[in-house]
C-alpha positions, 0 to 999 in steps of 0.5 A: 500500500502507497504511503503518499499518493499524489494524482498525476499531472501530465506536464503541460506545454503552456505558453512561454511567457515573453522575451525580456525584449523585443525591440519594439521600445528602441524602435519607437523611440527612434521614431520619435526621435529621428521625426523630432516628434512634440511628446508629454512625458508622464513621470511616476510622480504625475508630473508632466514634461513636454519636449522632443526625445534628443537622445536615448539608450537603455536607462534613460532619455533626454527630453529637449525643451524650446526655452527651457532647460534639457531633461536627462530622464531615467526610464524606471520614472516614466509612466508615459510618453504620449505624441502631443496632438494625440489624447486618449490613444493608447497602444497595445502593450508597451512598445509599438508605433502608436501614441502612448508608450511606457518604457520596461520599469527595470530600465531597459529596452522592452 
């Protein structure tokens, strides 16, 4: 007689969770950044800036600001960058040609 049964599980073949980066976060940001596209960034704090995305890499971005001081921005504080003009769009999931995007909380590209 079994001292312990357990039931039998097969293993299952479920999905595989996402990669860690797809690209998709350098790419639009290039976008933006190569058209000089107006964007409101929204900090973690709800704070909002407003410029053009100059310069960025893996853990931070420089937002340029007509008459105003330059912005070097740290990834992990932004909640949004949304396109001036464009209210309300969001995307689906957190990189892609659209307006809204939130860059990975750990500071790298998505």
């Amino acid at each position: 007689m079994d001292t312990m049964s357990l039931p039998f599980f097969p293993h299952r073949r479920g999905k595989m969770p996402p990669p860690g980066e797809t690209g998709q976060e350098t790419l639009y940001l290039r976008s933006l950044s190569d058209r000089q596209v107006p964007v409101t960034v929204k900090l973690r704090d709800g704070e909002r800036v407003r410029g053009w995305i100059e310069y960025f890499d893996d853990a931070m971005l420089r937002l340029t600001r007509e008459g105003l001081p330059n912005l070097f921005i740290y990834k992990h504080q932004i909640s949004t960058i949304t396109e001036a003009g464009h209210k309300g769009v969001s995307h689906a999931g957190d990189a892609g040609n659209t307006a809204n995007h939130r860059p990975n909380s750990n500071g790298a590209g998505s």
